[in-house]
C-alpha positions as CSV (number, residue, x, y, z in Angstrom):
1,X,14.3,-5.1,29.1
2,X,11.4,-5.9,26.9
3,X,9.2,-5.2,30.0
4,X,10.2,-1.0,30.2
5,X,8.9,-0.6,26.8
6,X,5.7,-3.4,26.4
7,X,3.8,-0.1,25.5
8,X,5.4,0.2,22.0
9,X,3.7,-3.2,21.6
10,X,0.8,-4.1,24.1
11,X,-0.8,-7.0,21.6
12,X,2.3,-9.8,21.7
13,X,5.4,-10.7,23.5
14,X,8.0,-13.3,22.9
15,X,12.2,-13.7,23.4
16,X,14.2,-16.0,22.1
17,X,17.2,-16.9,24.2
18,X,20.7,-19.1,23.4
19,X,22.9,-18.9,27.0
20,X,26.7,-18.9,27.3
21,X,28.1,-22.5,26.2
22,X,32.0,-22.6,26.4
23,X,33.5,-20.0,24.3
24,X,30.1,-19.4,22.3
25,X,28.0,-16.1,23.4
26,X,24.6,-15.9,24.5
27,X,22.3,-14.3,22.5
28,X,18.6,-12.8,23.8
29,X,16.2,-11.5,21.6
30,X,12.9,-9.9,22.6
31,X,9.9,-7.9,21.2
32,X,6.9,-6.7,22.0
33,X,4.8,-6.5,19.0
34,X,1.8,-4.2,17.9
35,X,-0.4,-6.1,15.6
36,X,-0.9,-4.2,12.0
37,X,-0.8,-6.4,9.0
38,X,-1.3,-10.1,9.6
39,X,-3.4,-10.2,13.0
40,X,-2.8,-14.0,13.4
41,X,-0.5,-15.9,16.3
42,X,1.4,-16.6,13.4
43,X,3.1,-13.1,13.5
44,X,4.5,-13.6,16.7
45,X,7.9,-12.6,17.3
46,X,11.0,-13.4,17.3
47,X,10.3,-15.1,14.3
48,X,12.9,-17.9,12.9
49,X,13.3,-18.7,9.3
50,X,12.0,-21.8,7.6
51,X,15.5,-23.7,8.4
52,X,15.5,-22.1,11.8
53,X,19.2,-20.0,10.8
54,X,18.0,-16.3,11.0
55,X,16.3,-15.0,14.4
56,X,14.4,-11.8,13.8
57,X,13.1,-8.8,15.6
58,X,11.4,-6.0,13.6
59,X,9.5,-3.3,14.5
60,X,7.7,-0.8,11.6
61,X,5.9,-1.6,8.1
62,X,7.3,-2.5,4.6
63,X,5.2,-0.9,2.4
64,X,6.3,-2.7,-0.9
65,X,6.2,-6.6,0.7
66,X,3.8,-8.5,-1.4
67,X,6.3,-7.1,-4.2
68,X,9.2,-8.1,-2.8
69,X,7.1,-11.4,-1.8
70,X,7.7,-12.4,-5.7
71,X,11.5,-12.5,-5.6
72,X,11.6,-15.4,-3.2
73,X,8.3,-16.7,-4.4
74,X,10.1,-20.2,-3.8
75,X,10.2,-19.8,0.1
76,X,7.8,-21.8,2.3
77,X,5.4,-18.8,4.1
78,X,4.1,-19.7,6.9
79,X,2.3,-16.0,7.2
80,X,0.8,-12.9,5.6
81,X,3.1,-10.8,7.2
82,X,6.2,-8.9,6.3
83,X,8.1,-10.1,9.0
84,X,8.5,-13.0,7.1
85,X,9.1,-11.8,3.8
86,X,12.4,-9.7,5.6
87,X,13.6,-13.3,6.5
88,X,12.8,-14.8,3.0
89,X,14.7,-12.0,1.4
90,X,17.6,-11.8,3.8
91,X,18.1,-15.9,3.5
92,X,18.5,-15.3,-0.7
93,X,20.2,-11.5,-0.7
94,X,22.3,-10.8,2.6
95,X,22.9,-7.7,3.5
96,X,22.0,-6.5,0.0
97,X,18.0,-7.2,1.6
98,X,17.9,-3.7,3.3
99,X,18.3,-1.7,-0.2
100,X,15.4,-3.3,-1.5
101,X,12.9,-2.2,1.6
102,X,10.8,0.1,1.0
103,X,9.6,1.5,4.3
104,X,10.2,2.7,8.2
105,X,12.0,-0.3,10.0
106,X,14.5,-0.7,12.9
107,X,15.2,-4.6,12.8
108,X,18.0,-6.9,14.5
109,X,18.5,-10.8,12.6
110,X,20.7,-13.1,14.6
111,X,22.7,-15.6,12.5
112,X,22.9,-18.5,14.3
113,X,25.3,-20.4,11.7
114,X,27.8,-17.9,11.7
115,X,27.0,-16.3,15.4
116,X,26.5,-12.9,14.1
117,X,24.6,-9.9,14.7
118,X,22.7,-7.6,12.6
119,X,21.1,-4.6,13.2
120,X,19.3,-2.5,10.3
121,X,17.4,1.0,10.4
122,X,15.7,2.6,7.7
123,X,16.2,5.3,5.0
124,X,15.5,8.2,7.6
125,X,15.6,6.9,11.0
126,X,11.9,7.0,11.3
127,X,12.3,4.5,13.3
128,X,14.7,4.4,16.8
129,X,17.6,1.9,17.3
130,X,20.2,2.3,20.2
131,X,23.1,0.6,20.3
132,X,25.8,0.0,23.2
133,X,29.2,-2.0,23.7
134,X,30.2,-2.9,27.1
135,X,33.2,-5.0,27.6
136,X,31.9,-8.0,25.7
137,X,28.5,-7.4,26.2
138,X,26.5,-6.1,23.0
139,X,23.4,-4.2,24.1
140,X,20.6,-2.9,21.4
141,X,17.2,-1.7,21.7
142,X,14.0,0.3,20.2
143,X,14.7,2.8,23.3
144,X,17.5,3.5,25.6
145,X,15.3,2.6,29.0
146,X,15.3,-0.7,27.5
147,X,19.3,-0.9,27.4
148,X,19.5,0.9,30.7
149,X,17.5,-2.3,32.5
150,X,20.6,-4.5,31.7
151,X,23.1,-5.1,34.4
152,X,26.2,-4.1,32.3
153,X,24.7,-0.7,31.4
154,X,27.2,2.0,32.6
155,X,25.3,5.5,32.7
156,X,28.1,7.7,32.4
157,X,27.0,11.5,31.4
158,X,28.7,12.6,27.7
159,X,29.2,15.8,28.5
160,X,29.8,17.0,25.0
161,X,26.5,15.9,24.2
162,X,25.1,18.0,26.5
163,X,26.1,21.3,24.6
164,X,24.8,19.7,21.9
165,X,21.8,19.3,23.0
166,X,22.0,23.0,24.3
167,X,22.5,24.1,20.4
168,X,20.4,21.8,19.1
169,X,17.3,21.1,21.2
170,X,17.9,17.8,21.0
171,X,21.3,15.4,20.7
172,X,22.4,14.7,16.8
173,X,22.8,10.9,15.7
174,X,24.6,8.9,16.4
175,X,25.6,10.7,19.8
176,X,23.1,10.0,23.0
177,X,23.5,11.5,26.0
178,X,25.9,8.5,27.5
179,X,29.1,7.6,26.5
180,X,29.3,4.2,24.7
181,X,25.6,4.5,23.7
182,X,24.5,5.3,20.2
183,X,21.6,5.9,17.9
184,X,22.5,4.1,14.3
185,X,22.7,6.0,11.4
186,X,19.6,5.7,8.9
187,X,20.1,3.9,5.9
188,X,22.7,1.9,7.5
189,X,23.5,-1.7,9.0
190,X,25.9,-2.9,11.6
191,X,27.0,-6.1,11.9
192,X,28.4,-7.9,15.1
193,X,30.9,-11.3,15.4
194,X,31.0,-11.0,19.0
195,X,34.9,-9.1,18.8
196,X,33.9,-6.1,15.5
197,X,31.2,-3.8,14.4
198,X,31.6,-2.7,11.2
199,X,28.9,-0.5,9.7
200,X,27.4,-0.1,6.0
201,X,25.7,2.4,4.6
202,X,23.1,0.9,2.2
203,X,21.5,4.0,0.9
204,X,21.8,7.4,0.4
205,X,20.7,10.6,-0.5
206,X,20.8,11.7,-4.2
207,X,20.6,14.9,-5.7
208,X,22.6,14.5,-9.1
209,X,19.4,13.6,-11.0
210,X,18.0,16.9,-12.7
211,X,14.3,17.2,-13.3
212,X,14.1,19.1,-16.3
213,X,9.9,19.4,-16.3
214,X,7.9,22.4,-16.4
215,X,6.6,23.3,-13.1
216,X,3.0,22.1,-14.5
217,X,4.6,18.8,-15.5
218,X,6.3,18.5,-12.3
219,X,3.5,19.1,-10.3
220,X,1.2,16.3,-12.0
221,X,4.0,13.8,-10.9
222,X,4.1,14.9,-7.6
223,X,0.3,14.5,-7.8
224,X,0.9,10.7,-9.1
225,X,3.6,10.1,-6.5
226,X,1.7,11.3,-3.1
227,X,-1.3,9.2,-4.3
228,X,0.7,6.2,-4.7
229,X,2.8,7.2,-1.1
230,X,-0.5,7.2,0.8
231,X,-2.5,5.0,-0.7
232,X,0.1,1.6,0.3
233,X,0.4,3.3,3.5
234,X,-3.2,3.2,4.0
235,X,-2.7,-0.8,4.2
236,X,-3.8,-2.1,7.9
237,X,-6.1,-4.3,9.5
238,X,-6.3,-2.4,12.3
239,X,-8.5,1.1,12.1
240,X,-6.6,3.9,10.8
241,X,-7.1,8.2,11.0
242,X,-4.7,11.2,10.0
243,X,-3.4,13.5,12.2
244,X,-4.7,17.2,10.4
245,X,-3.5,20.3,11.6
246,X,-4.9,22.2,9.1
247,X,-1.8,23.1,7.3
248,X,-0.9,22.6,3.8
249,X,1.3,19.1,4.7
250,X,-1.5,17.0,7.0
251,X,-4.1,18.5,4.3
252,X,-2.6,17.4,1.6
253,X,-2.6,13.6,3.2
254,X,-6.0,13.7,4.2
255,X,-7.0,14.4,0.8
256,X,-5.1,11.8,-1.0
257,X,-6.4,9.2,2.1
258,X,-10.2,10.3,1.5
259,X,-9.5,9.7,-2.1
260,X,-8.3,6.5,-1.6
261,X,-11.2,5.3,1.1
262,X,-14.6,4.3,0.1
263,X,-15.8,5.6,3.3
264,X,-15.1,9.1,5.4
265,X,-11.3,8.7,6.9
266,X,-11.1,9.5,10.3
267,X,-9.2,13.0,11.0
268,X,-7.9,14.0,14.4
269,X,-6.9,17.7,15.8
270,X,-6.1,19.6,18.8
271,X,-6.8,23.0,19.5
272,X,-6.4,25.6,22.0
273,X,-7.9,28.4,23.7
274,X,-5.1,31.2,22.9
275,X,-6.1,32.1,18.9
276,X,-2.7,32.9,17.9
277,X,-1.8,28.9,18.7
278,X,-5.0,27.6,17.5
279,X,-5.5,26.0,14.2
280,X,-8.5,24.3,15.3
281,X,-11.0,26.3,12.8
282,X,-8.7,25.1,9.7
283,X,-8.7,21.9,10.5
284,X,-12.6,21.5,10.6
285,X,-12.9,23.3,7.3
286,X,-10.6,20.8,5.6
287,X,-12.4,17.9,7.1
288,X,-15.6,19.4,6.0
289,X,-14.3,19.9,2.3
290,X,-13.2,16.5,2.0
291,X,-15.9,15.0,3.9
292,X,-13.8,12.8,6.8
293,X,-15.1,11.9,10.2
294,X,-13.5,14.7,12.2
295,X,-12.1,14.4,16.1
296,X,-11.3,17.5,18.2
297,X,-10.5,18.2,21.6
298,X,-9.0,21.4,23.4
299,X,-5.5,21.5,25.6
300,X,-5.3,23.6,28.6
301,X,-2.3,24.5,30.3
302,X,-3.7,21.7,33.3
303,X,-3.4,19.2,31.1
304,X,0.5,19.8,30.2
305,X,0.7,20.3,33.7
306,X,-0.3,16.5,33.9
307,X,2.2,15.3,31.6
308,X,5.2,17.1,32.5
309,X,5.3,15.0,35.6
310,X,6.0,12.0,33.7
311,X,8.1,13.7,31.0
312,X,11.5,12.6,32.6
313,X,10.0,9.7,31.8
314,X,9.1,9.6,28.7
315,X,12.0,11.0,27.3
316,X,15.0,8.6,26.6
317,X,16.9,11.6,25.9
318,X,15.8,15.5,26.5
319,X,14.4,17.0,23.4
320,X,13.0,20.1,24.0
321,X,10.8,20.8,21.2
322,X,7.3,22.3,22.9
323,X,5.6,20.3,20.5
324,X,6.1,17.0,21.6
325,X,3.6,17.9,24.4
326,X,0.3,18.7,22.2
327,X,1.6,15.7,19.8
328,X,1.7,13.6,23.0
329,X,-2.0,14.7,23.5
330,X,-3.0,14.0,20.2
331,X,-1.5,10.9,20.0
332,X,-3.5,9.6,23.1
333,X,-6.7,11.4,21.3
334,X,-6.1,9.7,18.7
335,X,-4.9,6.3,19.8
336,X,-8.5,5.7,21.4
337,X,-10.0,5.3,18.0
338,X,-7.6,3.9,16.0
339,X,-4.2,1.9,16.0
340,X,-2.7,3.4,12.5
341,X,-2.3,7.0,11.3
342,X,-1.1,8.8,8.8
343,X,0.8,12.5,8.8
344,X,2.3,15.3,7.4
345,X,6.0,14.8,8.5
346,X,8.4,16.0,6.2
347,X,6.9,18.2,3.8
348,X,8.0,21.1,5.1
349,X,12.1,19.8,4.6
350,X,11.0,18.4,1.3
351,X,9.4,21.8,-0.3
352,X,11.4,24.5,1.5
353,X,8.5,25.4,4.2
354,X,10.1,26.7,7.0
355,X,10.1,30.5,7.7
356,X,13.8,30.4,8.4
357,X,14.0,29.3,4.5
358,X,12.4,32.7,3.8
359,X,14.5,34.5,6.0
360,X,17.2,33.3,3.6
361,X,16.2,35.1,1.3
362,X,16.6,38.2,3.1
363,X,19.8,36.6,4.9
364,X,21.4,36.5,1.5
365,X,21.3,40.6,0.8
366,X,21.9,41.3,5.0
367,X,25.3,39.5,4.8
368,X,27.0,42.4,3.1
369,X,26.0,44.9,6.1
370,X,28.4,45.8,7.9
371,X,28.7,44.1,11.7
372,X,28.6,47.5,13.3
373,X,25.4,48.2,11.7
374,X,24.0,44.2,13.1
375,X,24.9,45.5,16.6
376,X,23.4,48.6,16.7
377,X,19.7,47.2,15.0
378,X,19.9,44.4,17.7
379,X,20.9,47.2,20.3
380,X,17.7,48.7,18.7
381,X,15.3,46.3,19.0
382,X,16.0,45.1,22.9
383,X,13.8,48.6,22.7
384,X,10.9,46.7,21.5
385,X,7.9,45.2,23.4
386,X,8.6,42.0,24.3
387,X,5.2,39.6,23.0
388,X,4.4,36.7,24.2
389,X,2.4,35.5,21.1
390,X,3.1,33.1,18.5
391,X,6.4,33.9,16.3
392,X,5.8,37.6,17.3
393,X,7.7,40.1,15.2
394,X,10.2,40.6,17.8
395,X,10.8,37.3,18.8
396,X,11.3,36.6,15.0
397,X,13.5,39.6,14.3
398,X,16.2,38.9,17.3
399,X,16.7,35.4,16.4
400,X,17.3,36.5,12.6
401,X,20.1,39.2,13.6
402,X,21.9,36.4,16.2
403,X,21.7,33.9,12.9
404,X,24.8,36.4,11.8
405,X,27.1,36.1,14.8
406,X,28.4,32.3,13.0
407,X,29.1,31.4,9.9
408,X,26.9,30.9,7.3
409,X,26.9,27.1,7.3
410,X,26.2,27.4,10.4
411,X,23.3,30.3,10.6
412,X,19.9,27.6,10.4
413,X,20.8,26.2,13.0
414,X,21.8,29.4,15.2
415,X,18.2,30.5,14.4
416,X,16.6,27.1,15.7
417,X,18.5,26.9,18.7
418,X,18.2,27.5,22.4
419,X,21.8,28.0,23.6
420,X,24.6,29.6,21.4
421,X,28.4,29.2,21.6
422,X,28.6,32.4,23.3
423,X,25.7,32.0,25.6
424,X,26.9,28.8,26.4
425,X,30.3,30.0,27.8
426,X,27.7,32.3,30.4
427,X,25.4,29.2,31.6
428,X,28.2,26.5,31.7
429,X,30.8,25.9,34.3
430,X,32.6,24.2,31.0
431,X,31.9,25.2,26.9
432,X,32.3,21.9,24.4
433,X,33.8,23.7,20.8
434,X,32.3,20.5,19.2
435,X,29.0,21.4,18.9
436,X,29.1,22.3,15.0
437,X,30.9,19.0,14.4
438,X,27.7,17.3,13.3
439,X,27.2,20.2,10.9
440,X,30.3,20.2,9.2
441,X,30.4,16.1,9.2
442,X,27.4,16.2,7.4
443,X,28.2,19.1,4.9
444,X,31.1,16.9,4.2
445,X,29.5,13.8,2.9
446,X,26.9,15.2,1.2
447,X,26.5,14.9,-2.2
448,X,24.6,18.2,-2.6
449,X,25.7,20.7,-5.2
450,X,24.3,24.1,-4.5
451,X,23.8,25.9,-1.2
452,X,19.9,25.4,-1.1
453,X,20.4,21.5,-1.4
454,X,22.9,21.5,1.1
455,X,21.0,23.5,3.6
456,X,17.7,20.8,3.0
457,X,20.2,17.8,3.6
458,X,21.2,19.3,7.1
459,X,17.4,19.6,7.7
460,X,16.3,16.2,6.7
461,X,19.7,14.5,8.7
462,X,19.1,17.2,11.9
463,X,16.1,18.4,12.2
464,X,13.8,16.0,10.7
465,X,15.7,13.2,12.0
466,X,16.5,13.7,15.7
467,X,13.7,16.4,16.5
468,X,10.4,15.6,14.5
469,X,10.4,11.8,14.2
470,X,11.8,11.3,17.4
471,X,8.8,13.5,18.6
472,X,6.2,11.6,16.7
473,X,7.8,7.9,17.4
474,X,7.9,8.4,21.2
475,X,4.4,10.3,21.6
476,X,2.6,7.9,19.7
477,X,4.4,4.6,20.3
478,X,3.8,5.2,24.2
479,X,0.0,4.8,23.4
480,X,0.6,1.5,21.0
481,X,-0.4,4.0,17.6
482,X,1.9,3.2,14.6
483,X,2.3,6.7,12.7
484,X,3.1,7.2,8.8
485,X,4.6,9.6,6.8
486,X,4.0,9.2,3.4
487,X,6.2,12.3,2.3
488,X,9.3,10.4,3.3
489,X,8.2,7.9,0.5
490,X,11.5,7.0,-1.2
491,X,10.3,8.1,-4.7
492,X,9.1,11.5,-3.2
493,X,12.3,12.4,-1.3
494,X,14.1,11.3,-4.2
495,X,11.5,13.4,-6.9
496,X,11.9,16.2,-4.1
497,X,15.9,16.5,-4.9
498,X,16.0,16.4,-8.4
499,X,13.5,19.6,-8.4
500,X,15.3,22.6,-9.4
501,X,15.4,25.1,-6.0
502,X,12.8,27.7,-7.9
503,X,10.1,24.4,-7.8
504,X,10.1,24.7,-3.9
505,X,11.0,28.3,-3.0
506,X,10.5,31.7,-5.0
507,X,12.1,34.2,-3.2
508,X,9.1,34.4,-0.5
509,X,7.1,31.7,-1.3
510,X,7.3,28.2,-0.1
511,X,6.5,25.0,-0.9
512,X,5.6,26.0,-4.6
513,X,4.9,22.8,-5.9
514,X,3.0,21.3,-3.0
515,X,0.4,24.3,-3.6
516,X,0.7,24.5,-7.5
517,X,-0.3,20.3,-6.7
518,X,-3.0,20.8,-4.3
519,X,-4.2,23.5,-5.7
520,X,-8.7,22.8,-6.5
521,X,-8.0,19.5,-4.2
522,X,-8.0,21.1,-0.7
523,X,-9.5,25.1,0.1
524,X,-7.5,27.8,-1.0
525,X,-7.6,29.3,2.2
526,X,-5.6,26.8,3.0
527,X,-2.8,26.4,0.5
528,X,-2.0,30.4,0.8
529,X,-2.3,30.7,5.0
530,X,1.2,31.2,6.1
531,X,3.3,28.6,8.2
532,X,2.1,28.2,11.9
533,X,4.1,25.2,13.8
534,X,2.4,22.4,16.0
535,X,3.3,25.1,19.2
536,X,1.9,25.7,22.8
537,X,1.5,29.1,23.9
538,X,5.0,28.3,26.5
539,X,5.5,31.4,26.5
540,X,2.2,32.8,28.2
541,X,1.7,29.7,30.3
542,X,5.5,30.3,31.8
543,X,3.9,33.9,33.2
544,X,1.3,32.4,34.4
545,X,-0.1,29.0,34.9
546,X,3.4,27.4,34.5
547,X,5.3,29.7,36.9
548,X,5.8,27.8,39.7
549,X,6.6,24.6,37.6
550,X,9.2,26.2,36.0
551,X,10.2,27.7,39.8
552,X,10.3,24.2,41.0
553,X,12.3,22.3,38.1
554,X,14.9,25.2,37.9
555,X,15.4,26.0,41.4
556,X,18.3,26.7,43.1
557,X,18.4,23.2,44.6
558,X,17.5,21.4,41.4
559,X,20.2,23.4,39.1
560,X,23.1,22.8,41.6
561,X,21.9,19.0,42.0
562,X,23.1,18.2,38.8
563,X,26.0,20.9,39.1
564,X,26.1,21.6,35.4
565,X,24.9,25.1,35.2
566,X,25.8,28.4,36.8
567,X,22.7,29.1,38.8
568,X,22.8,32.8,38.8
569,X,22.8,32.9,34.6
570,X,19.0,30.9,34.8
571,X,17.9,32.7,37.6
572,X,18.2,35.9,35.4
573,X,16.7,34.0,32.3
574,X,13.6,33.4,34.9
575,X,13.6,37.1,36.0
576,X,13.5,38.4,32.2
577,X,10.8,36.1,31.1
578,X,8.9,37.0,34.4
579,X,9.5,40.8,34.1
580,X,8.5,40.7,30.6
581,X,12.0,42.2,30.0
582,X,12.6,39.4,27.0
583,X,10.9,36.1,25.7
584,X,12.7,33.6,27.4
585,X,10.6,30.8,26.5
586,X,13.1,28.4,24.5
587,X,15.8,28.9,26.5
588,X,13.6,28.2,30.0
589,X,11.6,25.1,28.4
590,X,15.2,23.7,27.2
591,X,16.5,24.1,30.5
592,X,13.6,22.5,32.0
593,X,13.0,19.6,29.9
594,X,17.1,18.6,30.4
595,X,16.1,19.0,34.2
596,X,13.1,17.0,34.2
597,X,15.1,14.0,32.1
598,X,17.7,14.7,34.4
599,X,16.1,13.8,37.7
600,X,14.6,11.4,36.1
601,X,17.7,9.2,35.2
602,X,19.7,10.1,37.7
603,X,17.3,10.0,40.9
């Protein structure tokens, strides 16, 4: 098991191991560890605790250990690490140890007194942590290949998570694509006798507190709080960069990490040869304001090529984000010069960044048209010349009109999907109606009171969750780099939802604060260019230089191999694209990445 994923941690390897005696269980821990803090032997893992009771497997940092190092100042440390400290603090506080940790972390601590179980993920599952039951078999892991290895592993197909991942672009927590497999909720524990789970949630998201500053105010404690954020994640004794796009978010980190670094921070980028995708130019002109060592290197559609071979692969679940392919790239880039970096993940749920929060705007007036009028403007624009380029007008303008066809609640995620309801029930052989269960289940228990607050919870428990971090972990962990994203600092997220909405957004302008706080720290230029997205140009390379890939993963043979899809509904999605009679793009690349996992797993 701890073999199909040695790549998260190529430095170190150990598993502890109890076997059946009578009517005990056996228990098998295992980890594979990438050396950050504390380079010694003595941070091997599993690591027991000084009276050899608690077993523990962790994998992430713990920003605020040498703090927390001072409430159980009494324990005997063997090491420097925070490994350590985890055990200290769990042997004194229980479960009550997880609300005081102040970081990313998926963990498991075995109780060998009282033979239990304990699993542990952070505030906002920046780290992964699967979970499966089997008969009596108990089955956890950082990845789901890892579970898949075991002998009691049942891969069973959940179909309804399959039209989620249609909708969604990816499958929601805690669902996976396999019954009786789950991802664990962020901010909670599970615990395990060996007959119950039972689950506690040990944080959670806040947005009673009201933050009655100015916006000048405001903005100098935002300034104070991203300092702090990045400066404790800037702790390593390995070498450490920051990914910079160029944007305001990955800008805004380099600057606080170049302020915080007696010499020039290493910056790393990716650009491309089609201008409407490349961001190349903006991210040397930050690096040359704020003086870092800066990295570069150009994709080319025959180097995705390259990767989407082994994308079934990499993929312990199909997330069809286009992204993940240049943030795969830059990882590796980036990975061959140093072991730690820091990014800009999160800003953009935090501060109300997202184009689709300024189509709310527009959203909110459009609602009182009538529906007779929606249908004859989207019977107007099929008119339109179907572009290929980034977020062309077009492209932007159909997706905004099908955001209306649901309900409100559910309209975000109607305009970030691949696959409605509707055109579900035309690709499908069989339509799920659960796919806005996760929406409502989280509109439900949050503790948001106005629309805009409920609208960023469902970003940072959907979107940000399942889609970008999972992106980021996977990419990066599968070249041994650790990544960091000091927006999700708890004193920022929790800063970020006290802010009244007007801090964030006025009516077409985002991210308010973040600029009013950056503004003289980082090019102008920068702080007013509008949003871009970490994209490929998909849809260009799928005329051309991707063609026959996409032929060859959605061919006839391939679609009725795994008998899910009516072949004549992609074939016409193919034709359009092709024809240039639409832009196809996300529905094709969703299609294709499920195929690719799907061949993949079941082979």
């Amino acid at each position: 098991m701890i073999d199909s994923i040695k790549y998260r941690g190529p430095d170190d390897r150990g598993v502890f191991f109890v076997p059946i005696s009578g009517d005990r269980p056996g228990i098998g821990l295992a980890h594979a560890r990438l050396s950050i803090i504390d380079l010694t032997p003595a941070g091997h893992q599993p690591m027991a605790s000084q009276d050899g009771r608690f077993q523990i497997v962790f994998n992430g940092e713990i920003y605020n250990f040498k703090n927390l190092k001072k409430l159980v100042s009494d324990y005997p440390f063997q090491t420097k690490s925070d490994t350590e400290v985890i055990l200290a603090l769990f042997e004194k506080f229980g479960l009550k140890t997880f609300e005081k940790l102040d970081g990313m972390f998926a963990l498991a601590i075995y109780d060998t007194k009282d033979n239990k179980l304990i699993l542990a993920r952070d505030r906002f599952g920046k780290k992964p942590l699967y979970w499966a039951h089997f008969g009596d078999t108990f089955l956890f892991g950082s990845e789901m290949k890892a579970l898949c290895i075991h002998p009691e592993f049942c891969k069973e197909l959940n179909m309804e998570s399959v039209h989620k991942y249609l909708f969604f672009e990816y499958v929601p927590t805690p669902h996976t694509m396999f019954k009786n497999v789950f991802k664990l909720e962020p901010a909670s524990c599970l615990v395990y006798d060996g007959v119950s789970i039972v689950r506690h949630v040990f944080w959670k998201l806040d947005y009673s507190e009201r933050n009655k500053d100015i916006l000048k105010k405001a903005s100098e404690n935002l300034d104070d709080l991203l300092n702090r954020a990045v400066s404790k994640r800037l702790i390593s004794d390995r070498p450490l960069g920051i990914f910079l796009s160029g944007g305001i978010d990955s800008s805004t980190i380099a600057y606080y990490a170049q302020k915080n670094s007696s010499t020039p921070i290493q910056t790393f980028s990716i650009g491309f040869e089609e201008k409407t995708f490349d961001e190349s130019s903006y991210a040397r002109k930050v690096s040359s304001y704020l003086g870092t060592e800066h990295h570069e290197m150009k994709v080319t559609s025959e180097s995705i090529k390259n990767i989407l071979k082994h994308f079934g692969e990499i993929l312990d679940e199909p997330l069809a984000d286009p992204s993940m392919v240049p943030t795969y790239i830059l990882s590796k880039f980036t990975s061959e010069s140093v072991t730690v970096a820091l990014a800009g993940d999160g800003g953009d749920e935090l501060f109300a960044g997202y184009p689709m929060f300024q189509a709310d705007v527009i959203a909110r007036w459009y609602q009182y048209v009538p529906k007779f009028i929606n249908r004859f403007l989207f019977n107007t624009i099929k008119v339109l010349p179907v572009q290929h380029t980034n977020l062309s007008f077009d492209f932007k303008i159909k997706k905004f009109l099908k955001g209306f066809e649901v309900s409100k609640q559910y309209r975000h995620q109607q305009w970030l999907s691949s696959f409605s309801l509707a055109e579900q029930s035309l690709l499908c052989h069989n339509v799920s109606g659960t796919i806005y269960e996760d929406i409502d289940r989280y509109l439900a228990e949050s503790l948001a009171g106005s629309l805009e607050q409920q609208r960023d919870y469902l970003y940072l428990r959907t979107y940000l969750m399942d889609d970008i971090l999972v992106k980021v972990d996977r990419t990066s962990m599968r070249h041994g780099l650790e990544v960091r994203a000091p927006f999700l600092d708890t004193a920022i997220v929790e800063f970020a939802n006290s802010l009244p909405t007007s801090f964030k957004q006025k009516r077409f302008i985002t991210k308010r604060i973040l600029k009013e706080t950056m503004r003289g720290k980082i090019p102008d230029e920068i702080i007013n260019r509008p949003k871009k997205g970490f994209g490929i140009p998909l849809a260009q390379w799928l005329l051309s230089d991707l063609r026959s890939f996409c032929e060859s993963v959605l061919s006839r043979e391939e679609i009725l191999k795994s008998g899910l899809f009516r072949y004549e509904y992609v074939e016409r999605l193919k034709n359009d694209h092709f024809m240039k009679r639409s832009n196809n793009y996300k529905q094709l690349w969703t299609l294709m990445v499920f195929q690719m996992w799907y061949s993949h797993w079941f082979k």
